[in-house]
C-alpha positions in Angstrom: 0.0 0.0 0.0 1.9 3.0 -1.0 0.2 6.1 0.3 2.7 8.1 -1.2 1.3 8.5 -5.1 -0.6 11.4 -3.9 2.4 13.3 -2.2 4.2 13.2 -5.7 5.8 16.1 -6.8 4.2 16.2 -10.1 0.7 15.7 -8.9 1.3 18.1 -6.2 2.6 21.0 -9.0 0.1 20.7 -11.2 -2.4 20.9 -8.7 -0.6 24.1 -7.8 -0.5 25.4 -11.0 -4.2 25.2 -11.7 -5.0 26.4 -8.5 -3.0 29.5 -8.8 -3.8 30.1 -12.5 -7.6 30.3 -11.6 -6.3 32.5 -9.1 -5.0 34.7 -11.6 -7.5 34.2 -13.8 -10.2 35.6 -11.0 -8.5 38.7 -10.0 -7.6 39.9 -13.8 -11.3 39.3 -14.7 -12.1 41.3 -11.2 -9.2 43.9 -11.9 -11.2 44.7 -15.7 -14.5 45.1 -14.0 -12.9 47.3 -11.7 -11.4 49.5 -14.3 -14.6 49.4 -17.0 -16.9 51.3 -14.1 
């Protein structure tokens, strides 16, 4: 039973990458609404 797959670097960055780029994604789309009013 290796517990570890989940702790794997790979599935650890690309989980980080999505989260951050709809992160990014959010606050660009709430920066142009800020800026259009």
């Amino acid at each position: 039973m290796h517990r570890r797959y989940f702790g794997h670097p790979a599935f650890s960055w690309i989980f980080a990458s999505t989260l951050l780029a709809g992160v990014l994604g959010s606050l660009s789309i709430y920066h142009q609404q800020l800026r259009s009013t």
